[in-house]
N, C-alpha and C positions, 0 to 999 in steps of 0.2 A: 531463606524464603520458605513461606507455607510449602505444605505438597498440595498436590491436584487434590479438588474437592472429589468427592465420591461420585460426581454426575458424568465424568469425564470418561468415558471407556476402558476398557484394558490397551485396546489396542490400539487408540489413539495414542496413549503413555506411550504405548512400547515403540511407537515411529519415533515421538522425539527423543527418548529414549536414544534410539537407535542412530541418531542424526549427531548426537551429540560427539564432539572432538576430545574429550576425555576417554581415555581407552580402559578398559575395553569396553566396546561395545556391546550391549546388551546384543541377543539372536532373538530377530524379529520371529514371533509363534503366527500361527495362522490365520491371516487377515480378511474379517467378514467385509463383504459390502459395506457398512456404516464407517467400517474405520478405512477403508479404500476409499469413500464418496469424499470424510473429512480429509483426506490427502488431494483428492484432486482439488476440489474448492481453496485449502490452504498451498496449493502448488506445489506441493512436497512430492509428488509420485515419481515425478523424473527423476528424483533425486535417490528415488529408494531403487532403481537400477542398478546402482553400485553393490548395494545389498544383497546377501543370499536368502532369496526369499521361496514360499514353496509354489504350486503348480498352480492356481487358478490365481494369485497375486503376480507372481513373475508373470502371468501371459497377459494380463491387466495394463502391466506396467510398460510391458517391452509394445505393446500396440498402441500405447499411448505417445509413447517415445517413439515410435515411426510415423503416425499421424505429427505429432508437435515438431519431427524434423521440416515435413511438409511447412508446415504454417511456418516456420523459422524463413524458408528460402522465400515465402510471398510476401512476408512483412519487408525481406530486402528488397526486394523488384518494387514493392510501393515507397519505400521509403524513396529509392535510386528515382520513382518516377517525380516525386513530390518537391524531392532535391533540384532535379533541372528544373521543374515550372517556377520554383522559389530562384534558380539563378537567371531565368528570362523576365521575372517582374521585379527582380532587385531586391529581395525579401533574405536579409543574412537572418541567419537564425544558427542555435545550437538542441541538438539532442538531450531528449533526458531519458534517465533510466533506458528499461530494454536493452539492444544489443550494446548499448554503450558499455554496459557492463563484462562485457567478454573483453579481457582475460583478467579484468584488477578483480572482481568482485566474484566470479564464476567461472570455471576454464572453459567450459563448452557451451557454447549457444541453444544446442538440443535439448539440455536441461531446464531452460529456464521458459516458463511460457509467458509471452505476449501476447498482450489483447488488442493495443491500440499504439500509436507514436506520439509520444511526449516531445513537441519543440516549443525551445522558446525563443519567443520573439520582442526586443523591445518595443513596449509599448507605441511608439509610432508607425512602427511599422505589422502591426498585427489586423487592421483594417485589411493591408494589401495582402497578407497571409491567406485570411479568410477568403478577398477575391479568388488567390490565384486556386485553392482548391474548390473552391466551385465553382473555377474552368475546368476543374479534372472531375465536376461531378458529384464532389461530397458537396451536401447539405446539415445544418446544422441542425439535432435532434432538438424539438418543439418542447418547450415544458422544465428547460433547463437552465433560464436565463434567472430567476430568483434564489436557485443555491447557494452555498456558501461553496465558492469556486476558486484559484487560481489561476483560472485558465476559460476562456470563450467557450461556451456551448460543443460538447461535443460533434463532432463532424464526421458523417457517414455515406457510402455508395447505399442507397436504395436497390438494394441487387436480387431485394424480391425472400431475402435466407429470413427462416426461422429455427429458433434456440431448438432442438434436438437433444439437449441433457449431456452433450457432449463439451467436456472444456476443454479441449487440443479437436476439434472438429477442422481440417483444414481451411474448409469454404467459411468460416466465420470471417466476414468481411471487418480489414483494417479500418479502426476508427483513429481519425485525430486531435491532439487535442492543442490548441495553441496558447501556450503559457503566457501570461504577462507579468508575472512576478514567482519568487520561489517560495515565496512563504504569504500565507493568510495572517498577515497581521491584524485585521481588524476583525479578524471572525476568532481568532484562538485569542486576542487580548495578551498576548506574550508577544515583544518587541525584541527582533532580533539583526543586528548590525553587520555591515559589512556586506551582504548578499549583494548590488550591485558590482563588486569586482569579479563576480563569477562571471559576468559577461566579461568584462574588460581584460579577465587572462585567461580567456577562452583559447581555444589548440582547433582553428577551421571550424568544424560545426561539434567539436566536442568541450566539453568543460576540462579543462586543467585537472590534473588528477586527484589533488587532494580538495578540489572543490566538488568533484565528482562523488567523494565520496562523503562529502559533507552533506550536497543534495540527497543524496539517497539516507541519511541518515536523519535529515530535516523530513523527510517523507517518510518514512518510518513514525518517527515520532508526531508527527502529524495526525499521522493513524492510531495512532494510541490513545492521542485523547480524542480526538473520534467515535472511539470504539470500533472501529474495524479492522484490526488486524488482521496482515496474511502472514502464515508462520515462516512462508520462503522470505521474506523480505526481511524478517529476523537473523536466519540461517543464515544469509549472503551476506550480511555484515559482521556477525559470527565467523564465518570464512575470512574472510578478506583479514581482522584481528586478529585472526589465530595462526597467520599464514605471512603476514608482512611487519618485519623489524628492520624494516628499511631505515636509519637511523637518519637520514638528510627528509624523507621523505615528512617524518614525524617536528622535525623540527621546521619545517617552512609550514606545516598545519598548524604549529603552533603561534608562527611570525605571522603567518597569515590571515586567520581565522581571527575575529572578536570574541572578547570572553563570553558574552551574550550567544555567538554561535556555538561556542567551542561547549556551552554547557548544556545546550539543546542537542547538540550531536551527542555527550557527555549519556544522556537516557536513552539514544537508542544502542549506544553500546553497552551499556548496565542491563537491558531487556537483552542483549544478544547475551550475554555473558550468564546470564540467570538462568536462559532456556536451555542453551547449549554449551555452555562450561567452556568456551573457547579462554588460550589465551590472552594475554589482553597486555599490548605495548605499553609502558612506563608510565609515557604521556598519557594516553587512555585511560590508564589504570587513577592519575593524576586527579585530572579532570572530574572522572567519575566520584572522588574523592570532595571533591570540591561542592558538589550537590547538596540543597539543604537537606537539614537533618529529617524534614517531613518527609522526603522523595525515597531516602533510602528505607525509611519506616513504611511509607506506600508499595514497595518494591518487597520487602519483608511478608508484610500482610496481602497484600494483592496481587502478586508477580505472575501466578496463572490466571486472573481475573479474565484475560482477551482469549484467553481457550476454553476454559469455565463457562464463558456467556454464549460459545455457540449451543452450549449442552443446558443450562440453567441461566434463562438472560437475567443480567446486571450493567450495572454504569458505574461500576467500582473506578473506574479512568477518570470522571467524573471529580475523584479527591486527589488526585497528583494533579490534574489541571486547577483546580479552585490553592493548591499549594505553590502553584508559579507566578500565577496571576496576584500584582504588586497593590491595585486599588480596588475601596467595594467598587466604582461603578463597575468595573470590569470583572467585577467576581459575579456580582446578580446578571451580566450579561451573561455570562457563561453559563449560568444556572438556570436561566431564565433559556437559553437555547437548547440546553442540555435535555431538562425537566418537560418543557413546553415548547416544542418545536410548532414554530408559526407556518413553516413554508413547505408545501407539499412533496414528496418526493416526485421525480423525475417518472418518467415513460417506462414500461417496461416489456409493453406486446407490439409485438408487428411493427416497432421501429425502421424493421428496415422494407417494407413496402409504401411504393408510392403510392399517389394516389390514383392510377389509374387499377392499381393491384386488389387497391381496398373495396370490396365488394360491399353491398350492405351486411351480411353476414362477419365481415371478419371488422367490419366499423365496430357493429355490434359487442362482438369481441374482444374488441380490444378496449371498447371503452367501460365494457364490465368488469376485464381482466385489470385494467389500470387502476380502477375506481376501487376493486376488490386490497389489492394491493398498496392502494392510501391506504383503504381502511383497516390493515393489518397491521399494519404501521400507527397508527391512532392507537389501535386496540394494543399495541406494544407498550407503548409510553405510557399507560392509563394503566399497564397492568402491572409495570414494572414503578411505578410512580410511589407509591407507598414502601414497600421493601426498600427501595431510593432512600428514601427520606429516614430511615431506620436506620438503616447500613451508614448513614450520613453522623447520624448522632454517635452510635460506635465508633466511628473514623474518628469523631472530636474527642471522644474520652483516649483511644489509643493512640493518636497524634501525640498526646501530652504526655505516656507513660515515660 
């Protein structure tokens, strides 16, 4: 794999540097503001607690980590409230991601932050999901029903809270989100099999282990061709690889999974193993093997492209997704959403005020604030559009060396 392009910090390097499970570990030098902002946004800071860090990053980290224990014990209290109105309206449902991941995926809950509750519900029964939480009060945020989604409209308490530049902030009120399927098939144009029995060998409201970590590795990968990557959610599967040679465990993933699944999980293990040198069971190892020859070549040439672009944006993800994808229609759809995004981005101010809250001043507000923020988003695509199209023709000549 390339190294980090020159845009990328010293100090961002040196976290994942320092995160990685190949020893020894680099010693993390001392960390500015810009490279502590990119950790908290990439949820990495909890993580760097473990680390010998120096005095104004240790006091950063350890405050962050007693706030996010906070928010840890209110996401259970909602979740515990959400569970009983779900078993008074008959709504079975199972967890995704979040705490589900304590202990396969993460040992400690304080480390990992959450923002919202991932359940899913099949599809017949996610009408009475949505009832039963707006008996408890959430409402679904306006402006989100034309995304490319897996899941109903985000679901929020209008509790009055505004964003404070704080990501472990206690008082950030739990959003939820109600899944109806685990994978976007008709928006990624990649068809992948078998996801139905993840309900059917569901464990109460958790997914069976090795489909738990299928899900999180199908979300992962999700994000990647996306373009938004969070570096925690690489790490935690990096963990979990580097840490489990459970030998029965790896072969019912393999009895159980579809080859279609088993090679979409197959990249989010090849990006965990690229970032952080974890590891990596037989099978895994196998799998990963198995990937066309473009993917590994995209992995070679672009494998920091999703850290790259917080620092110098690109849509380098843009060429491993146009290499999965089997027919043109479905190549120019993807090119055609990638390049030219039709549908506006979602809300972003004062989400969580009702409307008795909204004064004309904070209307005002928020509809400059929201409206600003489409058009940063337009002015993104339109600026990143040409270098796209460049970087597109290079990929075609290097595809074929």
């Amino acid at each position: 794999m390339t190294p980090f392009d020159e845009c990328v910090p010293a100090g961002v390097r040196a976290i994942l540097e320092a995160l990685r499970f190949d020893p020894p570990r680099a010693a993390l030098p001392a960390l500015s503001a810009e490279d502590l902002a990119f950790a908290d946004r990439s949820q990495l800071t909890l993580l760097l607690s473990r680390l010998d860090l120096t005095g104004p990053a240790r006091e950063h980290v350890e405050a962050a980590l007693k706030r996010n224990t906070i928010r840890t014990e209110r996401i259970a209290r909602a979740y515990e409230e959400i569970a009983a109105q779900f078993r008074q309206a008959g709504v079975d449902h199972v967890v995704l991601k979040g705490f589900t991941h304590v202990p396969m995926l993460i040992d400690d809950p304080r480390l990992r932050v959450q923002y919202d509750l991932d359940l899913y519900v099949p599809s017949d029964g996610r009408e009475a999901a949505r009832d039963a939480l707006v008996a408890l009060g959430y409402e679904p945020i306006s402006g989100m029903k034309d995304l490319a989604m897996d899941h109903l409209p985000t679901m929020i308490r209008k509790t009055g809270w505004q964003w404070r530049g704080d990501y472990f902030d206690p008082d950030l009120p739990v959003a939820v989100e109600i899944h109806f399927r685990f994978w976007d098939a008709p928006t990624e144009c990649i068809r992948v099999e078998g996801l139905d029995d993840f309900w059917a060998r569901r464990r109460g409201h958790q997914l069976d282990p090795v489909d738990l970590l299928g899900y999180a590795a199908l979300h992962l990968t999700r994000h990647l061709l996306r373009g938004n990557v969070r570096a925690f959610h690489v790490w935690e599967i990096a963990n979990f690889l580097d840490s489990h040679r459970d030998a029965e465990f790896w072969r019912r993933w393999t009895r159980l999974h579809s080859r279609s699944l088993r090679q979409t999980e197959a990249m989010a293990f090849l990006l965990a193993k690229s970032w952080f040198a974890c590891r990596m069971p037989d099978e895994a190892e196998a799998e990963i093997g198995t990937l066309p020859p473009a993917v590994h070549r995209w992995f070679e040439i672009y494998g920091w492209s999703p850290i790259e672009s917080q620092f110098r944006p690109n849509k380098d993800e843009l060429w491993l997704h146009l290499s999965l994808v089997t027919s043109k229609s479905d190549r120019w759809a993807v090119i055609r959403r990638r390049l030219i995004p039709v549908s506006l981005p979602g809300p972003v101010e004062e989400i969580h005020l009702s409307d008795d809250q909204l004064t004309a001043p904070r209307r005002a507000k928020r509809a400059l604030r929201n409206a600003g923020y489409a058009a940063s988003r337009g002015f993104y695509h339109a600026r990143v559009l040409i270098p796209t199209l460049i970087e597109g023709v290079r990929w075609w000549f290097r595809a074929r060396v």
